[in-house]
C-alpha positions in Angstrom: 0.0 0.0 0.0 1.1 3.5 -0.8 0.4 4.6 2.8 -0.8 4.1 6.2 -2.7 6.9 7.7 -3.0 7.5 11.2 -6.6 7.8 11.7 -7.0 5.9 14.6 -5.5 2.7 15.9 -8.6 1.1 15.5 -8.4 1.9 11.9 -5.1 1.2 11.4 -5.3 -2.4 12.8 -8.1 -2.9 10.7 -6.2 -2.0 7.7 -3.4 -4.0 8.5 -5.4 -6.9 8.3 -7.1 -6.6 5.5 -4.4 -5.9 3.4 -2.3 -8.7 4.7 -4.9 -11.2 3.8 -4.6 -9.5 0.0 -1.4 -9.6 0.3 -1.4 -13.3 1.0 -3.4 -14.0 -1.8 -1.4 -12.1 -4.0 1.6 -13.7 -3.3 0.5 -17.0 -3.5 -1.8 -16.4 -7.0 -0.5 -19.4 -8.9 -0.5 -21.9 -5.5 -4.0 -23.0 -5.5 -3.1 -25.5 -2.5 -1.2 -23.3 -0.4 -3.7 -20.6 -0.6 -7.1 -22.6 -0.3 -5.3 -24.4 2.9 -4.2 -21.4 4.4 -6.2 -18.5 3.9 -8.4 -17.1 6.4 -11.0 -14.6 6.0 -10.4 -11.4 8.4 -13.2 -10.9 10.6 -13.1 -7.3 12.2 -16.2 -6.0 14.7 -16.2 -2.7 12.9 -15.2 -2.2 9.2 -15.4 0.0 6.7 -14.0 -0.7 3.7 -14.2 3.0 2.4 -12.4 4.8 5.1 -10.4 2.3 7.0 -8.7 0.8 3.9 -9.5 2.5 0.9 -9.1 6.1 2.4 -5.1 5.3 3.8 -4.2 3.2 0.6 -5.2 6.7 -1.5 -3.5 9.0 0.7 -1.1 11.2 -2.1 -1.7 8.2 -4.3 -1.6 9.7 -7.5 -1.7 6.2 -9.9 -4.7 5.7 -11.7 -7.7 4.6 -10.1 -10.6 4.9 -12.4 -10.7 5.5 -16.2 -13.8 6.6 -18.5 -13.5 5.9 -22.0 -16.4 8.1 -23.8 -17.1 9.6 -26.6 -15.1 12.4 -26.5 -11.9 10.7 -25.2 -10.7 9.0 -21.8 -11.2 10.8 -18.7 -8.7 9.2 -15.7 -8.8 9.8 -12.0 -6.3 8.9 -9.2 -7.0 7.2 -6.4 -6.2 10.3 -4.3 -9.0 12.2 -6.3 -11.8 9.8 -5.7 -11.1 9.2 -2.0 -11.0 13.6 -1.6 -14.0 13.8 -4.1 -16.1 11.0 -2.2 -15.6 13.0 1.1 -17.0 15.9 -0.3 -20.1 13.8 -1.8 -20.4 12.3 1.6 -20.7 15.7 3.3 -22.8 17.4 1.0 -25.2 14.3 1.1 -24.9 14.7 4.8 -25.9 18.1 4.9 -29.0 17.5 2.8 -30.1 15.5 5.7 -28.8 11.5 4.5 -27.5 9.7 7.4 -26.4 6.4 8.6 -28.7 3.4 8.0 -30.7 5.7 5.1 -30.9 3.6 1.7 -30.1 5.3 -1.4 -31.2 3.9 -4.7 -28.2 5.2 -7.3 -29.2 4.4 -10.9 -26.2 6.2 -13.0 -24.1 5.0 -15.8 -20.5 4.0 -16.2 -19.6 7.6 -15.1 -17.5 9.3 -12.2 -20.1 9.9 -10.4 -21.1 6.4 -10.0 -18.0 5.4 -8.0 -18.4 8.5 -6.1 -21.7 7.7 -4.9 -20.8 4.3 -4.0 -18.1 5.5 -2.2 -19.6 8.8 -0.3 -22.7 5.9 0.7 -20.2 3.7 2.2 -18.7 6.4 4.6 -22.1 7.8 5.7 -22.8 3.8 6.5 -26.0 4.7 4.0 -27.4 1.2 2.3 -26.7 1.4 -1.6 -29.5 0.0 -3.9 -27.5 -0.6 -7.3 -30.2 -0.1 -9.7 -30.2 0.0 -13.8 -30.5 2.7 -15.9 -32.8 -0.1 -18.0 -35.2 -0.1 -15.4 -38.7 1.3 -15.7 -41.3 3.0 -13.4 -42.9 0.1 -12.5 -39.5 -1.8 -11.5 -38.2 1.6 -9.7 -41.5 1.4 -7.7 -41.3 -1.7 -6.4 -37.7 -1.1 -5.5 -38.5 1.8 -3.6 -41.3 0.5 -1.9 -39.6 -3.0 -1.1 -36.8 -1.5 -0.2 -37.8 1.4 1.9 -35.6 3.7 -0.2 -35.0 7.4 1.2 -33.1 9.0 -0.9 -32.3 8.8 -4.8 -29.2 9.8 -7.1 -29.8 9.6 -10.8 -29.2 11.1 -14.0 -31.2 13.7 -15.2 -32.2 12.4 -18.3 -33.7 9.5 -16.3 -35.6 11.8 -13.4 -39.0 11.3 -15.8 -39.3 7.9 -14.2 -39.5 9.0 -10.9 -42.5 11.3 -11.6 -45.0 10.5 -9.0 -43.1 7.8 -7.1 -40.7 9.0 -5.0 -41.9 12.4 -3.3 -41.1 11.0 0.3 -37.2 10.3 -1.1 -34.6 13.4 -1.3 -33.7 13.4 -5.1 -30.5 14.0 -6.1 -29.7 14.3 -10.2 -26.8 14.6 -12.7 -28.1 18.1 -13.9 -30.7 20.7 -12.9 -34.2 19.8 -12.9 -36.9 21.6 -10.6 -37.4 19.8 -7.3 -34.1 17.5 -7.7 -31.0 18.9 -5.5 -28.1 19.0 -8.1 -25.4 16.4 -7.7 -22.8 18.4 -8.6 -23.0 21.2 -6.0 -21.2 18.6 -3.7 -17.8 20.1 -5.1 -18.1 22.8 -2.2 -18.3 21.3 0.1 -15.4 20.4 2.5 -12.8 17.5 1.4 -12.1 16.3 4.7 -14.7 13.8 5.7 -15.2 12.9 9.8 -17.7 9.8 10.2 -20.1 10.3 13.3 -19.7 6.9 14.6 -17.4 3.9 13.9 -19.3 1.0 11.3 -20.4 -2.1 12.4 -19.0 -5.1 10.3 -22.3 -6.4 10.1 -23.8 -3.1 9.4 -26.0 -3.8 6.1 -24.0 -1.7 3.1 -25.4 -3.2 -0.5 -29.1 -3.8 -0.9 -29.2 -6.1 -4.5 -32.3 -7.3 -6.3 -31.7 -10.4 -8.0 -32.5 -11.3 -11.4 -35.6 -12.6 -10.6 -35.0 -15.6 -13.7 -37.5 -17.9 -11.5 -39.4 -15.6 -9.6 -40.3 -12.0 -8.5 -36.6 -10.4 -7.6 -35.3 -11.1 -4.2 -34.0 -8.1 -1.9 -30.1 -9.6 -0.9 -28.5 -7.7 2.3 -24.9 -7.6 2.3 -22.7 -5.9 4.8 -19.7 -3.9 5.1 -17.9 -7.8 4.8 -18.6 -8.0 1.5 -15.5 -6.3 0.0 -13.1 -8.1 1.9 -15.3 -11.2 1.2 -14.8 -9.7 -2.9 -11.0 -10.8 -2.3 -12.3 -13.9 -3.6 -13.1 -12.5 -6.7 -9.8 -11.0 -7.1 -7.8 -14.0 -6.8 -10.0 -15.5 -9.0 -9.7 -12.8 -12.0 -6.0 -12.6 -11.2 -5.6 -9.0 -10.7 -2.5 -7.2 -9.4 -1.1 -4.0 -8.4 -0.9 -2.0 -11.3 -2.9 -3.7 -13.7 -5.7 -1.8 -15.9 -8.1 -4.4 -15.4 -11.9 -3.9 -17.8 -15.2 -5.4 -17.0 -18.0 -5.5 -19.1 -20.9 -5.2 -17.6 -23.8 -3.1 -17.3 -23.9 -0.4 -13.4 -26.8 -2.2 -11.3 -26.4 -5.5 -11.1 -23.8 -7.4 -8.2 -21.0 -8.4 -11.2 -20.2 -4.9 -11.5 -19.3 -4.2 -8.0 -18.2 -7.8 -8.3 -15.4 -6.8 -11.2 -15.9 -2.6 -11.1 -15.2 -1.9 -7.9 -14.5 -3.8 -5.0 -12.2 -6.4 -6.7 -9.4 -4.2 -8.7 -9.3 -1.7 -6.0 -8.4 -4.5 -3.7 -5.4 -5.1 -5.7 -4.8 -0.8 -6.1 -5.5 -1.8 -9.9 -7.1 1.1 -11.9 -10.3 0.3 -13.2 -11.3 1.1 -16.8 -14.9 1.3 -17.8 -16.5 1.8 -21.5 -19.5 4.6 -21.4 -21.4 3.8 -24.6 -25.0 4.3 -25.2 -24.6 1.1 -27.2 -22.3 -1.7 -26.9 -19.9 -2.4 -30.0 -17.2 -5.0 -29.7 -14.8 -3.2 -32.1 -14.9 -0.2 -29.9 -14.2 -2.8 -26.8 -11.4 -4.6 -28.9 -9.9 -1.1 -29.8 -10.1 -0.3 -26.1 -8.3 -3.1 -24.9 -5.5 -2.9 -27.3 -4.8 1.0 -27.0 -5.7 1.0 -23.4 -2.8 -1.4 -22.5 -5.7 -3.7 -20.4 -4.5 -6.6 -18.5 -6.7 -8.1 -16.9 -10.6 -8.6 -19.0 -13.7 -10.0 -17.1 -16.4 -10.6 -19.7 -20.0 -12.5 -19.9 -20.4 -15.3 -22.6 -22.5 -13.4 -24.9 -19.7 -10.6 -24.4 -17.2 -13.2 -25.7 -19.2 -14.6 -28.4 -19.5 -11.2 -30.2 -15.9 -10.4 -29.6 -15.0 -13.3 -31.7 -17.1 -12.7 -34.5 -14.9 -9.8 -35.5 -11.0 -10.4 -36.5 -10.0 -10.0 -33.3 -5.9 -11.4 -34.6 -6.0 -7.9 -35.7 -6.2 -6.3 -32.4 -2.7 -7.3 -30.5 -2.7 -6.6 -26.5 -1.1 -6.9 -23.3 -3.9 -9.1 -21.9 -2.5 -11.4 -18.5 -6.0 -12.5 -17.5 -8.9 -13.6 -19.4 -12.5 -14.5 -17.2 -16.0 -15.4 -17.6 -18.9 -16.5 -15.8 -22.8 -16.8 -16.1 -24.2 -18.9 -19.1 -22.1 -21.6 -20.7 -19.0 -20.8 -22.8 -18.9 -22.2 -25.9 -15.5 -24.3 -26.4 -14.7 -23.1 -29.8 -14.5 -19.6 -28.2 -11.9 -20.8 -25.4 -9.9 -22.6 -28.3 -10.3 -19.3 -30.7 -8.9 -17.0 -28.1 -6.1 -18.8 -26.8 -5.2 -18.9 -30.3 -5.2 -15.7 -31.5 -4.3 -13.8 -28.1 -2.4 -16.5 -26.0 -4.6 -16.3 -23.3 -6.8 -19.0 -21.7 -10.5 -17.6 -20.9 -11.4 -19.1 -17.4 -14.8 -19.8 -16.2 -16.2 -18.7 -12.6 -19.4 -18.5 -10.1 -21.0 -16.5 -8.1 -24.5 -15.4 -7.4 -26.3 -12.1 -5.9 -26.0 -13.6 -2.5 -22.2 -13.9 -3.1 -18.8 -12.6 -4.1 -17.1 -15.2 -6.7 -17.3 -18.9 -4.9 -15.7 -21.0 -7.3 -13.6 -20.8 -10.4 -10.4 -21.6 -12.1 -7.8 -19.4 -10.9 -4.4 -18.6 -12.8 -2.0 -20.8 -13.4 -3.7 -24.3 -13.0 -4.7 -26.3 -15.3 -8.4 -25.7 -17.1 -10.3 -28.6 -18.2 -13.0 -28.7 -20.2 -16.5 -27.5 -19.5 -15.5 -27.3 -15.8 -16.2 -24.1 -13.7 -13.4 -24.9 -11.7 -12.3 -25.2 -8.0 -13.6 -23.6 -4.4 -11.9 -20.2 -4.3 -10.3 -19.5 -0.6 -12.2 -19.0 2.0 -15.6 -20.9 0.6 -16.3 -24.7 1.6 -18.1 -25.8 -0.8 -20.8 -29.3 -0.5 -22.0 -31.2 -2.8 -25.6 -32.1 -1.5 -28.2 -35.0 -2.8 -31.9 -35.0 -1.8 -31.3 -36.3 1.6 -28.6 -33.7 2.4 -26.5 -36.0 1.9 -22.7 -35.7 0.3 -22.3 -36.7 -2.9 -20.8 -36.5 -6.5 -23.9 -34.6 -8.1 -26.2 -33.0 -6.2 -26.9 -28.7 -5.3 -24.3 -26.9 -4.3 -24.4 -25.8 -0.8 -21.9 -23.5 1.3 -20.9 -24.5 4.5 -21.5 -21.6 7.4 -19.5 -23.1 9.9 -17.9 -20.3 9.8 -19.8 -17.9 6.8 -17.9 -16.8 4.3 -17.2 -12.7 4.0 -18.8 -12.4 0.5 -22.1 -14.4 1.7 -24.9 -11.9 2.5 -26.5 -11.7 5.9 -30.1 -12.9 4.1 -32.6 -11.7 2.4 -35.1 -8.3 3.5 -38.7 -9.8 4.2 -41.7 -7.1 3.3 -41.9 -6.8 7.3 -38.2 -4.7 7.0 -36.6 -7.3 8.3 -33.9 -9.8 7.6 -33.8 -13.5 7.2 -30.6 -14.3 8.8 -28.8 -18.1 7.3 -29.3 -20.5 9.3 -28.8 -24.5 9.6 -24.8 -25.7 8.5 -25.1 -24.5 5.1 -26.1 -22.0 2.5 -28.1 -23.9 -0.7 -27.3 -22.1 -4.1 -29.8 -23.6 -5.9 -27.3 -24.9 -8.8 -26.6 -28.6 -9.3 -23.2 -29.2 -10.1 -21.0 -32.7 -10.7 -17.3 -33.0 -8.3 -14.8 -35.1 -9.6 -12.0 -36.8 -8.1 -9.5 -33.5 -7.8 -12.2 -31.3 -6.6 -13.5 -29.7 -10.0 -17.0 -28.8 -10.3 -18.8 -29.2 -13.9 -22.1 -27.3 -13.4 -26.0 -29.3 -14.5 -28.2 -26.3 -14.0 -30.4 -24.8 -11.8 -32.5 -27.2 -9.8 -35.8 -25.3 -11.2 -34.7 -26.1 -14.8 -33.7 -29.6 -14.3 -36.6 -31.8 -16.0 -37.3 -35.5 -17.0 -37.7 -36.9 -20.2 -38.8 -40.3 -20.8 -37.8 -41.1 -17.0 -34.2 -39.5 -17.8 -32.9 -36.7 -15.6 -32.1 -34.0 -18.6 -29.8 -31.3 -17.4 -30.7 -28.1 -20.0 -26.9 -26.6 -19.0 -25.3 -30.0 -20.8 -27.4 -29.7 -23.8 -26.7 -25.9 -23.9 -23.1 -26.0 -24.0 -23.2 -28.9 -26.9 -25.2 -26.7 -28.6 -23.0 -23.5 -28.4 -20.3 -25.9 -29.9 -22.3 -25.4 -33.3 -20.6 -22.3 -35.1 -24.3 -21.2 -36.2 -25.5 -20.8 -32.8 -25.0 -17.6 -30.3 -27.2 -18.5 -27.6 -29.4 -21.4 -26.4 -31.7 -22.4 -24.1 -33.5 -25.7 -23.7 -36.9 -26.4 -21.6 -38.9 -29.7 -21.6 -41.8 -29.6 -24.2 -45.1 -32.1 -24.1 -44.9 -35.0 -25.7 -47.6 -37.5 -26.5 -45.1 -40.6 -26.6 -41.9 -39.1 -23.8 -44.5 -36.9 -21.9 -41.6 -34.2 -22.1 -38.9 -34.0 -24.7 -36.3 -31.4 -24.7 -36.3 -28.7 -27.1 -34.1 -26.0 -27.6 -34.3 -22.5 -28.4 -31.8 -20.6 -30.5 -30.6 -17.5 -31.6 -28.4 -17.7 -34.9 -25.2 -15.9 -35.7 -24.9 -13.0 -37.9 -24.5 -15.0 -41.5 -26.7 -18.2 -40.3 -30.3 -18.8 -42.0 -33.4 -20.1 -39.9 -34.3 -22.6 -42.3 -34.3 -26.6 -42.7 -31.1 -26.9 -43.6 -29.8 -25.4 -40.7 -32.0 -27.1 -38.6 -30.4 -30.3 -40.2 -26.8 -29.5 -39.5 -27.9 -28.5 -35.9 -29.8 -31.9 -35.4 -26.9 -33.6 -36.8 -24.4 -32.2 -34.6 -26.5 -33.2 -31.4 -26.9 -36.8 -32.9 -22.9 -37.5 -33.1 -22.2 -36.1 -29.3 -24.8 -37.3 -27.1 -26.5 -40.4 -26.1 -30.0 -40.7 -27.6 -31.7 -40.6 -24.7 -30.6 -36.7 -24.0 -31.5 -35.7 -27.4 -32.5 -32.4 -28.4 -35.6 -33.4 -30.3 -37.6 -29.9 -31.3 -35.6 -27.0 -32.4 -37.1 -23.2 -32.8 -35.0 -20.1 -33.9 -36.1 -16.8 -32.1 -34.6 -14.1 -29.8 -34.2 -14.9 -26.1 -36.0 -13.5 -23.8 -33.7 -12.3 -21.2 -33.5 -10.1 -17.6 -31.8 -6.9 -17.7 -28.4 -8.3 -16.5 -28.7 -10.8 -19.8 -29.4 -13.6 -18.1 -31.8 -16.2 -20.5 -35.0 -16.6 -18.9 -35.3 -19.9 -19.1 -38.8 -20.0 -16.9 -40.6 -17.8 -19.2 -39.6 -19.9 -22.0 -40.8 -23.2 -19.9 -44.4 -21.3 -19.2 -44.8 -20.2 -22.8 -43.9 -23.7 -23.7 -46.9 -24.9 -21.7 -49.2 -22.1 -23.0 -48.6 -23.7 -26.4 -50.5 -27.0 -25.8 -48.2 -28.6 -28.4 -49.1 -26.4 -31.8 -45.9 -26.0 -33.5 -44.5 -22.8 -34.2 -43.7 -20.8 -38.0 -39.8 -21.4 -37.2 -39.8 -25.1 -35.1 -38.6 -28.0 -36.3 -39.0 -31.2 -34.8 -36.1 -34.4 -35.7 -39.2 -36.1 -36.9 -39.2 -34.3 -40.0 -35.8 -35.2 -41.0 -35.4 -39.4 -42.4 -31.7 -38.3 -42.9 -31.1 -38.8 -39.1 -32.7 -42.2 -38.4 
């Protein structure tokens, strides 16, 4: 660390032991063994992450601690900046009344003023609901409402949303607008920050909605553990001092705290962000060549478009290479690794945590698995009697709780569903083989039966993404007079790729020569997916509208029936 302010010896100590459990991850990146067997979480009564670590580590740092590309060229900010500019926030949201415990709903873009906020919230000990700039008045209502939200920070060309909805909250905005205090009047305000009492570890901090791909969204409570449980996540991506490490992903959701925020400022990396109203992967591509990026964290569909352009054209200085959420398809692994020298590695996490398991630099990747437990998780594989086993849901152990695990969930009462019993259930069925690799099945409300046979859509998804035609897939169980279900797929083409018979045939083809004929994909239907505003397929509306269908086939379905070729 650059330097150790004396704020208080309280502070201090709790700075000193954060950092020393980075640093032992750091120094141990490529010793998987060593590190899983020997790292402990830190487990401080009062933290915050803000001031007693993030505040002395950017004490006359003047290295680079967040960069903007937009459209009219890169904007870059030092670590020093953004720990004086967040004080200011933090009093200037203090004096408009915002006080510990308070939650504040920020909905901004990749921008300054996002991190800001984050940051100014933190000190104050405010609760942060991460919100979209995608979301709508109806979503925005039921976040406020659900989450008993007091005050608000947008940008003003989104304040038209909150028309009507929010009158009780104090509204803060990117610009002036009548009846919204202007966010950037907090530049006047002092740049020494003095918190009014010390923060509770298990103070809630981050207030998350889920994706809601099953259900209606669930409110997640994490506290201030949750960035020094996000050193997870950075041993996982690989990051280190120095490095200019991009994420691509959308303000809002928990992978951009995940991979924004807590993780590279862990490692005193400088983040670096693309503000685009629309994404385009030769503007990402030019980005991380002439930005000198080291470190990338990308979703699948990120990754699939990426390749699609020449991307041996664009030479870089990429280290690290990650991905997690839907399956990655194979070719792309192979395609990259060819072209840039670097291996793409797979990892998981949900809402309710930081990154649990993954394959971490410098060990070996194999094929279609997720990877290992990072440190500091203990991770179970459970059957139906809670019993261990080789496949079965994944389940975290609590004895003790990982950092990065929230505290539970907020109930419409206000209050909180603490964990309890010996473990945490994810939800996700996952396969463990002999050295401790995880191959994920699905989530256990997508797993169906066909003809008696346990079908696992993830499986069939990822032998599907093998096809070059395909960019995305999702399969669901579909009625059957003969199998009751049989699986069928939904697909979304690649640029070049025609949704007609032939292509069904070559896609049909391909699933006949690489799985057993049980687990056959046997109805095929191209569309767009629907999906939730992270991107995430949602794989129950497709199973409900499925159902609705009572078995009529659709203009652009094909079933394997129609082709003799295959028998």
């Amino acid at each position: 660390m650059t330097s150790h302010k004396k704020n208080s010896l309280a502070t201090t100590s709790t700075c000193h032991e954060f950092v020393a459990a980075r640093d032992f991850l750091l120094c141990h990146r490529d010793d998987y063994e060593t590190t899983y067997r020997d790292f402990r979480w830190p487990r401080p009564d009062r933290f915050n992450w803000a001031i007693d670590y993030f505040d002395i580590m950017a004490e006359n740092n003047s290295r680079p601690a967040l960069r903007i590309v937009q459209a009219e060229g890169l904007k870059s900010f030092s670590f020093a900046e953004m720990s004086r500019q967040s004080n200011k926030l933090a009093n200037y949201l203090q004096s408009l009344g915002v006080k510990r415990s308070d939650v504040i709903l920020i909905m901004l873009g990749n921008e300054p003023s996002l991190w800001l906020a984050i940051l100014a919230a933190m000190k104050l000990g405010a609760v942060v609901v991460p919100t979209s700039l995608l979301m709508t008045s109806h979503d925005l209502t039921d976040r406020i409402n659900r989450g008993r939200v007091s005050c608000i920070i947008t940008r003003h060309d989104h304040i038209e949303k909150f028309t009507g909805i929010a009158d009780h909250c104090t509204r803060i905005c990117t610009g002036d607008a009548p009846g919204w205090f202007a966010f950037d009047d907090y530049a006047a305000a002092p740049s020494s920050f003095i918190p009014q009492s010390e923060t509770c570890a298990l103070d809630p901090m981050l207030l998350y909605f889920t994706s809601g791909t099953t259900a209606q969204p669930k409110l997640v409570i994490h506290s201030h553990n949750y960035p020094i449980g996000s050193l997870s996540t950075m041993y996982w991506i690989g990051i280190r001092p120095g490095d200019v490490h991009l994420n691509i992903s959308s303000p809002g959701w928990a992978k951009h705290a995940w991979s924004s925020f807590f993780a590279p400022w862990n490692a005193e990396a400088a983040v670096l962000v693309v503000d685009e109203q629309r994404f385009n992967p030769k503007t990402i591509l030019e980005v991380i060549r002439d930005e000198d990026v080291t470190t990338l964290c990308a979703p699948p569909t990120v990754w699939r478009m990426l390749i699609q352009e020449n991307i041996g054209d664009y030479r870089n200085k990429l280290r690290e290479a990650v991905s997690a959420g839907e399956p990655l398809n194979p070719e792309i692994i192979t395609r990259v690794q060819k072209e840039w020298d670097v291996t793409i590695r797979d990892g998981y996490g949900q809402t309710e945590t930081t990154a649990q398991i993954g394959n971490t630099p410098g060990q070996k990747v194999t094929a279609g698995s997720v990877g290992k437990p990072l440190p500091g998780y203990r991770i179970r594989i459970l059957n139906e009697q809670d019993e261990d086993a080789t496949e079965g849901e994944v389940a975290i152990s609590l004895n003790p709780p990982p950092a990065g695990l929230m505290i539970g969930y907020l109930q419409p009462d206000g209050t909180v569903s603490p964990l309890q019993d010996d473990v945490y259930r994810t939800g996700d069925l996952a396969s463990i083989d002999d050295d401790g690799s995880l191959t994920f099945v699905g989530r256990t409300d997508d797993v169906f039966k066909a003809s008696g046979y346990r079908i696992s859509p993830f499986e069939l998804e990822s032998l599907l993404l093998e096809h070059p035609c395909i960019a995305e897939a999702a399969v669901v169980p579909a009625a059957d007079p003969v199998r009751t279900t049989v699986p069928k797929a939904f697909v979304r083409l690649a640029v070049g790729y025609t949704s007609d018979r032939k292509t069904a045939l070559d896609i049909f083809q391909h699933i006949k020569e690489r799985i057993s004929p049980y687990k056959k994909v046997r109805r095929l239907e191209f569309c767009d997916l629907p999906k939730t505003m992270s991107g995430k397929i949602l794989r129950s509306q497709l199973r409900r509208q499925e159902a609705a269908n009572n078995g009529q086939r659709k203009e652009c379905e094909f079933y394997e029936s129609d082709f003799p070729e295959l028998k």
